[in-house]
C-alpha positions, 0 to 999 in steps of 0.5 A: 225798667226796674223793679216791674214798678217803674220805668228807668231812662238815662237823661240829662237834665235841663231847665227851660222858662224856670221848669226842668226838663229831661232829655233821653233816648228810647229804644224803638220797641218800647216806643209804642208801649210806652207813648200811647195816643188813644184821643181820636176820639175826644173832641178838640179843645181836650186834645193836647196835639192834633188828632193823628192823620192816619193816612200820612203813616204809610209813607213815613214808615216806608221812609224807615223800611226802605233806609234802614242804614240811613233814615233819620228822626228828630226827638220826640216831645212828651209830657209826664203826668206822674211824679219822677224822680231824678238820680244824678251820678254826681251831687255836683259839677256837670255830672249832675245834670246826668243821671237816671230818670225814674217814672212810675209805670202808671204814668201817663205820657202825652206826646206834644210834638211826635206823634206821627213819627210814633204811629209809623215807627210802630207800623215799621216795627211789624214789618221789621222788628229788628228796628226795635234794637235801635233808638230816638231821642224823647224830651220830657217835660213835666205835665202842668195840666191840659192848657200846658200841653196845649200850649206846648203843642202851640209853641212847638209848631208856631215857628216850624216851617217847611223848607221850600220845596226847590231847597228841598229838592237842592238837599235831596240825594234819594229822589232820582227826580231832584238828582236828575233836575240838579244835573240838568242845571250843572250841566246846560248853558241855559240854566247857568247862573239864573236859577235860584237853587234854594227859594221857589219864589222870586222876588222882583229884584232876584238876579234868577231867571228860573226857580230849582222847583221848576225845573223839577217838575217841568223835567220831571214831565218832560221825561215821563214815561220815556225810555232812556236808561240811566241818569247820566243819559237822561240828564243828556236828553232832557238838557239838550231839550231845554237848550233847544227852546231856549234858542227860541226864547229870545228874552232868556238869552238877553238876561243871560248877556245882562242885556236885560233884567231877570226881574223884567222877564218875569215881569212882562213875560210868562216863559220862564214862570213855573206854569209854563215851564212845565207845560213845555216840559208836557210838550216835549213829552209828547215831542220825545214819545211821538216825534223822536226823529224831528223834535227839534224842528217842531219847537221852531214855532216857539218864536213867534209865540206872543209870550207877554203877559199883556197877551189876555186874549192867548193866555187869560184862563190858562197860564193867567188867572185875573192876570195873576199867574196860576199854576194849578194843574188845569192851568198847566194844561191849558197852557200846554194846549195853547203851546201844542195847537201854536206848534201844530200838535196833537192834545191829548185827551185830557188837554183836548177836553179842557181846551173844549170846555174852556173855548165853550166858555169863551164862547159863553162869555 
């Protein structure tokens, strides 16, 4: 800030679509200060970006608290209202796309892509102030009007998508859940070679058997709540559970040998679907909580279970919805309860009163 009139940023300069564009860094405290979001109020079409979602903010500003040595933002995009100048350090060569940039303090800043990461860096701030020293990059654009800015709000956001959530998962070194399901997978037999680590669909013809997302949530279920210290142990645990249904899969097995297909599995059968696989991972819970002694011997029952798809009459309204395979948590539920009753298992209360209403409605029906 220079002469209490103005704001002062080192930038480099570029040119996008025939218009200049300045790209700088912001040190956290003045991010605030200076990006103000007060539009909550206006009505859609004269917002320039969507209107904040107040409830996303805790979670991203828990996110910087909790890895202060490690966290990481990507740049923030604002327009500029005012009229800036820009001061090279060089009239020509490369240096004359460095400089600093100068914008008058009563400009009016819209951010076009950031404004979360603005609102949780501020809630960050009061709770950690010395984050305030540190900085983010800002890319300026020079504000044309609201329909620019709305358009520049379209484009930043029409090619952004999320990544799958097993990639994800593969590329997540803090969620003690990812870490433990990646173990799982290194280190069993059963997943060797047939899980797709980065995609959380299958494609027909995919070689994979299992999907790194499914894992995921079936382990995550399948050790809710159970007392095993430590990740080494726990990944133990949970792959000697995995190797001991595999046993009675008889289909998993024959696509581990390549006898048959990954795609004809999933094809004709529901056992190596998301919906199932965490629905064992519930059963297992329940085996690891209430039979500790004799959990494997209760699993035998998982071989006579009619597992294909052309099993309406088991598996219509529970892992299947029109034949289609559902994995809401009402379906995973149903499914869990269908598996506990074939292996002479206890529901809990809330797979007991599902499995009630849904064999009322049968009985409806």
């Amino acid at each position: 800030m220079t002469g209490g009139f103005e704001y002062a940023f080192p930038a480099i300069r570029g040119v996008q679509a025939h218009r200049e564009f300045y790209v700088s860094m912001c040190p956290l405290r003045l991010l605030p200060k200076v990006f103000l979001f007060n539009e909550d109020e206006m009505v859609p079409e004269l917002r320039a970006q969507r209107q904040l979602n107040k409830a996303r903010l805790p979670e991203i500003a828990r996110y910087i608290l909790t890895n202060p040595d490690d966290y990481v933002f990507s740049a923030i995009t604002a327009s500029v209202d005012a009229d800036v100048s820009f001061e090279p350090i060089s009239s020509e060569g490369p240096e004359s796309r460095v400089g600093v940039l100068r914008i008058p303090m009563s400009a009016r800043f819209v951010i076009n892509d950031g404004q979360h990461r603005r609102a949780a860096i501020d809630m960050a701030l009061r709770e950690n102030p010395a984050l305030g020293d540190e900085s983010i990059a800002v890319v300026f654009f020079l504000d044309v009007g609201l329909e620019r800015c709305q358009q520049m709000f379209a484009d930043l956001n029409r090619h952004a998508l999320r990544p799958s959530k097993s990639l994800g998962v593969l590329y997540d070194h803090r969620d003690d859940k990812a870490k433990l399901a990646k173990l799982v997978v290194a280190r069993s037999p059963v997943f060797r070679d047939v899980v797709e680590m980065e995609r959380s669909t299958l494609s027909a013809r995919s070689r994979r058997l299992f999907t790194l997302s499914a894992i995921y949530t079936a382990t995550a279920a399948l050790l809710s709540n159970v007392d095993v210290e430590g990740a080494e142990k726990r990944a133990e645990v949970a792959a000697a559970y995995w190797e001991e249904v595999a046993r009675h899969m008889r289909e998993w097995e024959l696509v581990r040998k390549g006898r048959i297909t990954a795609g004809e599995v999933r094809e004709d059968y529901i056992h190596s679907h998301g919906v199932v696989l965490q629905a064992l991972g519930r059963v297992g819970n329940s085996l690891l909580h209430h039979h500790a002694r004799d959990w494997k011997g209760k699993l035998s029952g998982l071989g006579s279970i009619d597992w294909r798809r052309s099993n309406a009459a088991c598996w219509e309204g529970r892992a299947l919805i029109g034949g289609k395979v559902s994995k809401s948590l009402a379906n995973v539920l149903l499914t869990t309860a269908a598996i506990k009753q074939s292996l002479s298992l206890s529901l809990s209360p809330e797979e007991q009163r599902l499995e009630d209403a849904f064999r009322r409605s049968e009985h409806v029906g």
